[in-house]
N, C-alpha and C positions, 0 to 999 in steps of 0.2 A: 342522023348520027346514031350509030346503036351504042344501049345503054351499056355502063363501067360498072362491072357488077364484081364483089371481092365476096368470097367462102370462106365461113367459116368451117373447120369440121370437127369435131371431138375427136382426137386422135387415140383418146384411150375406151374408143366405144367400137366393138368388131365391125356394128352394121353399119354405122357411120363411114369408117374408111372402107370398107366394101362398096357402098352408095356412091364414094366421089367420083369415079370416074367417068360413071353413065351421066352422075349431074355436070359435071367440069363437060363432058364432050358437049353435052346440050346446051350448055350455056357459049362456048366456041362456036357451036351452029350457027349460034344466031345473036350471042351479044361479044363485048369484047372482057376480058376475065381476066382483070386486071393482078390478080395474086386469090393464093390460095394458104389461110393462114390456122397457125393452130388454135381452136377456142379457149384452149386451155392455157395457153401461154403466148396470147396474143401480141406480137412484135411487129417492129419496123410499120404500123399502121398507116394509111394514107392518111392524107389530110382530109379537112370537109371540103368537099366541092369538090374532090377528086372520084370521088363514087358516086354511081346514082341510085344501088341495088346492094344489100348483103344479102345474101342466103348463110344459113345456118344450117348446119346437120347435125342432129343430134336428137335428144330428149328436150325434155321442157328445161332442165339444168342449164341446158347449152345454151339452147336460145333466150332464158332468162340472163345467161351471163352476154351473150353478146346485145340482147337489146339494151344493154348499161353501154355497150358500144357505139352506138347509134346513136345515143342522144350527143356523143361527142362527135362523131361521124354526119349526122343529122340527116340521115337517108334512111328511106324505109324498107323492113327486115322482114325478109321471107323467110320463116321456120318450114323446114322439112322434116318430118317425121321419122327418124330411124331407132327411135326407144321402145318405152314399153305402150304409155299413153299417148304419148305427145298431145297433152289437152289444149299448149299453147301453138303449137303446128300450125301454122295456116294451109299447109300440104301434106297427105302423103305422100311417101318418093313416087308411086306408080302415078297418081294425081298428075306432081311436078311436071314429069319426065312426058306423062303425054300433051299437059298444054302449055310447054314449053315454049313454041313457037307465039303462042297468045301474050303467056306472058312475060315475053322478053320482047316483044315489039316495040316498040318507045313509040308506033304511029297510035297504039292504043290505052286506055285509061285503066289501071290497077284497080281492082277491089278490096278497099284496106279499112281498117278500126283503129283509130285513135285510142293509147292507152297511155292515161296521165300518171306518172308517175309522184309520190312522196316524197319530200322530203325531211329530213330532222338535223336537227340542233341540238346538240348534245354540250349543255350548260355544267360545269362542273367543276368545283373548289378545287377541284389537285389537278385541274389542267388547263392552263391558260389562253391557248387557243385550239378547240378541236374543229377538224374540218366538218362541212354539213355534208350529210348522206342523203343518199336517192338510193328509195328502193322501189320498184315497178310492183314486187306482191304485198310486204308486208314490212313492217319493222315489228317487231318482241321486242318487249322485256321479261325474259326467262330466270327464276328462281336461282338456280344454279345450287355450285353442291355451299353446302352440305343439305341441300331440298327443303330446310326449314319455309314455312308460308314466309312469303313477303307481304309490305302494305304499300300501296301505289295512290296517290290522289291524283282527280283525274280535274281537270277544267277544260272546258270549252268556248272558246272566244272569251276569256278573262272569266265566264262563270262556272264560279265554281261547283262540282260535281261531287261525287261519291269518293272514300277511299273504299279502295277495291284489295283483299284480302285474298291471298291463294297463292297459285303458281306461276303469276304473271300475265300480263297483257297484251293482244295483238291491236293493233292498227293497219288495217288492211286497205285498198281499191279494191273497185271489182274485179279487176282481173287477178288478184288475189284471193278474191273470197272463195275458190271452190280449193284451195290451197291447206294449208293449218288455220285459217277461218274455221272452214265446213268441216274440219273431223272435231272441233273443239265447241259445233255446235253455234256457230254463227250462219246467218243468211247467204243465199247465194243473191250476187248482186249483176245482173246482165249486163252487158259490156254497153258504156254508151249512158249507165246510170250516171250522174253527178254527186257520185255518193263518196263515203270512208267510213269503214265499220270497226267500230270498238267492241271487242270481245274479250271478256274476261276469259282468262283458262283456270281449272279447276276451282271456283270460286269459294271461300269458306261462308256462304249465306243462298241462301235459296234464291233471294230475288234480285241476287245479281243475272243479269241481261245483256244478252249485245243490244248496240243501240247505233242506229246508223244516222250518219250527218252530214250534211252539205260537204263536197269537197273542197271547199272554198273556207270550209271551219280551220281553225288554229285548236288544233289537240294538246293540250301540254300535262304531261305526267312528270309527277314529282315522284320522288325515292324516299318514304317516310321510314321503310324498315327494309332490310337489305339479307344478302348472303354474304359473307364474307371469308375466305380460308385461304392466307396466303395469298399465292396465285390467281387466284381460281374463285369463284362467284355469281353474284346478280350481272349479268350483259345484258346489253343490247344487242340483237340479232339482225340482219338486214339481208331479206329475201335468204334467210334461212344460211348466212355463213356469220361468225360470230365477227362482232362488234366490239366496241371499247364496254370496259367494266362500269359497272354502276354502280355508284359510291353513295350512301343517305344524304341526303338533300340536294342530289343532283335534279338537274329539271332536262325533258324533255320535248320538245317542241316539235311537232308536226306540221307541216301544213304541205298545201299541193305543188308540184314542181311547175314553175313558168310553163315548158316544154313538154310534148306528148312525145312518144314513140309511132312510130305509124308501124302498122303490123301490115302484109300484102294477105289476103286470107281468099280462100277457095268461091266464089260466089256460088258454084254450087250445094254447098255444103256448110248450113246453119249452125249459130250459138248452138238452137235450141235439138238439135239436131247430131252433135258436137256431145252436149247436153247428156244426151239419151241413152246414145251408144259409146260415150267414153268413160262417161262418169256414174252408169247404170241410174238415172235420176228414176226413184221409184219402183225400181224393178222388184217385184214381187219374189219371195221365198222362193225357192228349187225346191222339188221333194225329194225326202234322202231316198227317195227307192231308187 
């Protein structure tokens, strides 16, 4: 039986809808294609069990927005690269397009990375029931305006931790971590760790630290001091699109989502490798001559 395979595409991205139709014919070739839906404004979705395959085209945007897809879909999500990095890609389109026939066989076995997503609980005196969020890179708690430092107390499985003074704090996975982790000076954490990385942003003390923890840990950050202006203030952020406001003494609850995402990803073509050439790890100075 050939596999049900449904695309995503960024319809507001040039190379993306450029890409679909050599990917759409190639997927026709050889699987059956079942819709072709916009990632931006994703409708009429199938049900679970009705797909065996997403592709995505787009940037790392896309395909972070469709693998929140997928965990309700519960199939695993080929990223196709038609952005700038695409560090989350398991493909380039040329990639794709020539082991297409491999990998849309259903007689043979995917090369894919498990990536567990977070979730949060967002505890809060002025709202009486918030939904819990799943974010696959990260959650914030970002300062907001009017930019005053916030104070955040942080606990780790009921112990208690530091409060953390600045511009707010991430809670990442690894497949987060080379994200706003790593420009804010957190670790990078290899896909396949069992980790979550607390990262303070612009900290007001020197020995404030990221500090990485079992993914299995319960993060909970408290709101001791806030932004507040009208509207407008301390959020919460999840995978970088804004979140409900954060009120002082709100609490926030991390822990690991039950469910992974399955990523399909290139066997020929490494993390560390991924690593090197996407993300320049260690690339020495250019000379201006």
């Amino acid at each position: 039986m050939p596999l049900r395979v449904l695309i995503l595409v960024n319809r507001g991205k040039e190379k993306a809808v450029a890409s679909l139709s050599g990917v759409s014919d190639a997927v026709q070739a050889h699987a059956t294609l079942i819709d072709t839906i916009d990632a931006l404004n994703p409708q009429n979705l199938p049900s679970a069990g009705e797909v065996d395959l997403v592709i995505a085209l787009g940037g790392d945007g896309t395909i972070l927005r469709t693998a929140h897809l997928c965990l309700t879909l519960k199939c695993p999500l080929l990223g196709v690269n038609t952005g700038k990095v695409g560090f989350m890609a398991g493909y380039e389109l040329d990639s794709f397009l020539r082991d297409a026939p491999t990998i849309l066989d259903p007689t043979r076995s995917l090369t894919t990375r498990e990536v567990h997503p977070i979730t949060a609980e967002h505890i809060s005196r002025s709202i009486d029931d918030s939904p819990n969020l799943v974010a696959l890179n990260e959650f914030v708690i970002t300062a907001g305006p009017p930019y005053r430092l916030i104070k955040i107390d942080i606990s780790i499985d009921h112990n208690p931790g530091p409060t953390i003074a600045g511009d707010g704090i991430i809670v990442s996975t690894p497949s987060g971590s080379t994200a706003y982790n790593v420009s804010s000076g957190g670790p990078i954490v290899a896909p396949g760790v069992n980790a979550t990385v607390i990262t303070p942003i612009a900290a007001h003390s020197l020995s404030s630290r990221p500090i990485v923890v079992p993914n299995d840990s319960q993060v909970r950050l408290v709101a001791r001091q806030i932004n507040s202006e009208d509207q407008d203030g301390t959020r919460l952020l999840v995978d970088g699109q804004p979140g409900p406001l954060i009120q002082s003494g709100d609490h926030v609850v991390i822990t690991k989502h039950p469910d992974p995402v399955t990523f399909v990803v290139d066997p020929s073509v490494s993390y560390w490798n991924t690593l090197v050439r996407k993300m320049h790890w260690s690339k020495p100075p250019t000379s201006m001559e």
